[in-house]
C-alpha positions as CSV (number, residue, x, y, z in Angstrom):
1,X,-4.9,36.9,141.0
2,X,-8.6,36.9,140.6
3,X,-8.1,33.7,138.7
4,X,-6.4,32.0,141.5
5,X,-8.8,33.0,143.9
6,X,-11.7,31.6,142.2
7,X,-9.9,28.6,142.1
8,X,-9.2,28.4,145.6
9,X,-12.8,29.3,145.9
10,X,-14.2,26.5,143.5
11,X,-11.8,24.2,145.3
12,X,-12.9,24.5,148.9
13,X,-16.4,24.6,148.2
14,X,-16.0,21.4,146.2
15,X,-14.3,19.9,149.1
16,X,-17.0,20.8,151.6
17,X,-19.9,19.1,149.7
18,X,-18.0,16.0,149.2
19,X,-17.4,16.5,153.1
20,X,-21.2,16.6,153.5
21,X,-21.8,13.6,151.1
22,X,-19.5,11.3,152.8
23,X,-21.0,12.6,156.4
24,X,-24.6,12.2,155.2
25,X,-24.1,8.7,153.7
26,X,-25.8,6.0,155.7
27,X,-26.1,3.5,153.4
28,X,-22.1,2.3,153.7
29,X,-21.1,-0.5,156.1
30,X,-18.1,1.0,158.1
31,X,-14.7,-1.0,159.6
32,X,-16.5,-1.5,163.1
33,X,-19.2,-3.8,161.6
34,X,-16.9,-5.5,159.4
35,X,-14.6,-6.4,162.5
36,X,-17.4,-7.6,164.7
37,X,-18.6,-10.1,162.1
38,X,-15.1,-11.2,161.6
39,X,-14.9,-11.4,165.4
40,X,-17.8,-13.4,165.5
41,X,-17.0,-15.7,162.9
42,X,-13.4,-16.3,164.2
43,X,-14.9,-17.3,167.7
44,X,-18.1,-19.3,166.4
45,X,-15.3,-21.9,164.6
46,X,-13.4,-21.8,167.6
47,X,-16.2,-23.0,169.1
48,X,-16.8,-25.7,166.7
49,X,-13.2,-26.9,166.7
50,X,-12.6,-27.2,170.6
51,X,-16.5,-29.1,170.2
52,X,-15.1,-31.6,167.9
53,X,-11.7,-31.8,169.7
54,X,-13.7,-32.6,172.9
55,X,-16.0,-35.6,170.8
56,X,-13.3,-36.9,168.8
57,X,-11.2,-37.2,171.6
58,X,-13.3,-38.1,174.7
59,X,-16.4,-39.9,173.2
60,X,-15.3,-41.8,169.4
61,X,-11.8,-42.1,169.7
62,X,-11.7,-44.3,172.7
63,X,-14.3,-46.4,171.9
64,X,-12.6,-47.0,168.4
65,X,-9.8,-48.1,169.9
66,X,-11.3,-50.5,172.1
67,X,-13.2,-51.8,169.7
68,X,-10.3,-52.3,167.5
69,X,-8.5,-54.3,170.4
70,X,-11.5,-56.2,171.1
71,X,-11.9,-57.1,166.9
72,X,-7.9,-58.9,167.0
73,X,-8.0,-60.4,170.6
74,X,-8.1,-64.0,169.4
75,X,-7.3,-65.5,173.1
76,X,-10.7,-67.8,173.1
């Protein structure tokens, strides 16, 4: 009985400074700063890609197509 009890003892005080480790540990980087760097990144190429949508679509492409039509009209 005495055995067991010690080792209930040894146990719980074992458990309590690893409990106090992992409380006391500053140095970690924890889920909520992951996920807002994720977050950020996700929505900084989002940006990007609606940007390029936007140019490609509004500014390049329809000038590339006119000059394309203007290259093989052969009516002069």
């Amino acid at each position: 009985m005495k055995r067991w009890m010690k080792a209930i003892k040894e146990k719980s005080v074992y458990t309590v400074v690893l409990a106090k480790q992992a409380l006391g540990n500053r140095r970690g980087e924890g889920f909520v700063d992951s996920a807002v760097k994720i977050l950020m990144a996700v929505v900084i190429g989002a940006l990007l890609l609606a940007g390029l949508y936007l140019l490609f679509n509004g500014t390049i492409l329809p000038t590339l197509t006119q000059r394309i039509k203007d290259m093989f009209n052969y009516k002069g």
